[in-house]
C-alpha positions as CSV (number, residue, x, y, z in Angstrom):
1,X,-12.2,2.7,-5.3
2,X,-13.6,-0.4,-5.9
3,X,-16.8,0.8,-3.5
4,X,-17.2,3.8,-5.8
5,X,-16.7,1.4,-8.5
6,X,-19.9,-0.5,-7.8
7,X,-21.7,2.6,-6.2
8,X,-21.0,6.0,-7.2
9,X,-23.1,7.6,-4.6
10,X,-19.2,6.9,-2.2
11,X,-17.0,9.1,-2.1
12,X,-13.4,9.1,0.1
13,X,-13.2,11.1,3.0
14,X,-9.9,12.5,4.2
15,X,-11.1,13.9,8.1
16,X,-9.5,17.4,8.9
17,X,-8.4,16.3,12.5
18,X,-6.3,13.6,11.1
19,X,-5.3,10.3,9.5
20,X,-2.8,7.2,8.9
21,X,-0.3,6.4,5.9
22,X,0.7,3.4,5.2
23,X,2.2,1.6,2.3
24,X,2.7,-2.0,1.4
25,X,6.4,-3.4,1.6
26,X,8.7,-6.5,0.6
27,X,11.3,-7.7,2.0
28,X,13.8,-10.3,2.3
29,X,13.8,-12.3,5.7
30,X,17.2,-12.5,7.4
31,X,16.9,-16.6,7.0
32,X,15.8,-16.6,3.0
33,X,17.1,-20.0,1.9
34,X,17.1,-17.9,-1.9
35,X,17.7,-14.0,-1.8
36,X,18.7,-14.0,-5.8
37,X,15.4,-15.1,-6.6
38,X,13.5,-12.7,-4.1
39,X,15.7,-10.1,-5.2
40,X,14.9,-10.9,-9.3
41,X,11.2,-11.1,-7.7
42,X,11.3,-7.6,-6.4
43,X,12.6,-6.4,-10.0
44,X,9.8,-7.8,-11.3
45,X,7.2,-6.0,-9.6
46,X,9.0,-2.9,-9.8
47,X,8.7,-2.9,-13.8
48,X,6.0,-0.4,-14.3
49,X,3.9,-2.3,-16.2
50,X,4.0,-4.9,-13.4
51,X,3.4,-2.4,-11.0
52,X,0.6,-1.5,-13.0
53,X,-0.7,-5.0,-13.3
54,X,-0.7,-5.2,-9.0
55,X,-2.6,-1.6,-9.0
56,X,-4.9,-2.4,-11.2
57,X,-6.1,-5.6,-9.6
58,X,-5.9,-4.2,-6.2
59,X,-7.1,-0.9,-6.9
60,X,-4.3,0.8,-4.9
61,X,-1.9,3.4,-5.8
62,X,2.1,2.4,-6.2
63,X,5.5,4.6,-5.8
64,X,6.8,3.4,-9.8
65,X,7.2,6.3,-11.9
66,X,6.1,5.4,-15.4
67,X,3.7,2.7,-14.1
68,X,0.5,5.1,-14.3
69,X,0.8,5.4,-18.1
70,X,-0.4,1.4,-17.9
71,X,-3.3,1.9,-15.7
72,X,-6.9,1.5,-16.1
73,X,-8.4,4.7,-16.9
74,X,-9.0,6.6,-13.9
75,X,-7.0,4.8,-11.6
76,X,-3.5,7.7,-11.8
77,X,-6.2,10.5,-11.1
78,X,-8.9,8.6,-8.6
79,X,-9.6,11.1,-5.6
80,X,-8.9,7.6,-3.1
81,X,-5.3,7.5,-5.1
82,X,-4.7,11.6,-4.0
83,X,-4.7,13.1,-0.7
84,X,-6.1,16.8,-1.5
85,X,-3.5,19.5,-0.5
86,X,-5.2,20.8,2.1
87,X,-5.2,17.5,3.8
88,X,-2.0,17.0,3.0
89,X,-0.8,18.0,6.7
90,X,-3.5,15.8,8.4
91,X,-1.5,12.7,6.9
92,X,1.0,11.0,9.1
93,X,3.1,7.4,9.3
94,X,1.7,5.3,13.0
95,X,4.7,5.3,15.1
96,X,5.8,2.2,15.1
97,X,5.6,0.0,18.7
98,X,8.2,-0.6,21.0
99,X,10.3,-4.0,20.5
100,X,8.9,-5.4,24.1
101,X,4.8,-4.3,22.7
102,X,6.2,-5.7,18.8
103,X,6.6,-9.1,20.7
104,X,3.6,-9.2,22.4
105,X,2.0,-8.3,19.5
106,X,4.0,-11.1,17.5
107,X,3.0,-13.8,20.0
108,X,-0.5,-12.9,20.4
109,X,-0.9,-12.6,15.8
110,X,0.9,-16.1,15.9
111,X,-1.3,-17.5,18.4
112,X,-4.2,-16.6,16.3
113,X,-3.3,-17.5,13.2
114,X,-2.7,-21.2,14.5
């Protein structure tokens, strides 16, 4: 959205033979030295004119019901914010990788990021 934004000669392409969800997440790690305060965290973004806040800076779509009424214009109805019904069927979730593949993964992202 915020390619079209600048150019509106782009436009999203959903591709007929297929193509990956995926959704942002938070969560609390087992060792959190302070769950009440990640837990009074998490209500806090989930306020719909929070939520609205995050989607409008990020340009992303959110799960809130009730946020989209404090959106920038355009934003609830943006083409890259609705998968078209008939592609509907072409969206799927990536499996997710085996625990031994995870940790390979895991050391090889930590490695990296050192």
């Amino acid at each position: 959205m915020r390619i079209r934004a600048e150019n509106p000669g782009f436009a999203y392409g959903y591709p007929k033979e297929g193509f990956s969800l995926w959704q942002d997440n938070v969560a609390i790690l087992a060792d959190a030295k302070n769950v009440d305060n990640a837990k009074l965290f998490f209500n806090f973004i989930m306020e719909p004119e929070n939520a609205a806040l995050i989607s409008n800076y990020t340009r992303y779509g959110n799960a809130i019901l009730g946020s989209e009424k404090f959106m920038d214009k355009g934003l609830p109805d943006a083409p890259e914010m609705n998968i078209p019904a008939e592609f509907k069927t072409a969206a799927h979730f990536l499996v997710t990788c085996p625990a031994d593949v995870q940790q390979i993964y895991t050391r090889i992202w930590t490695d990296l990021t050192k």
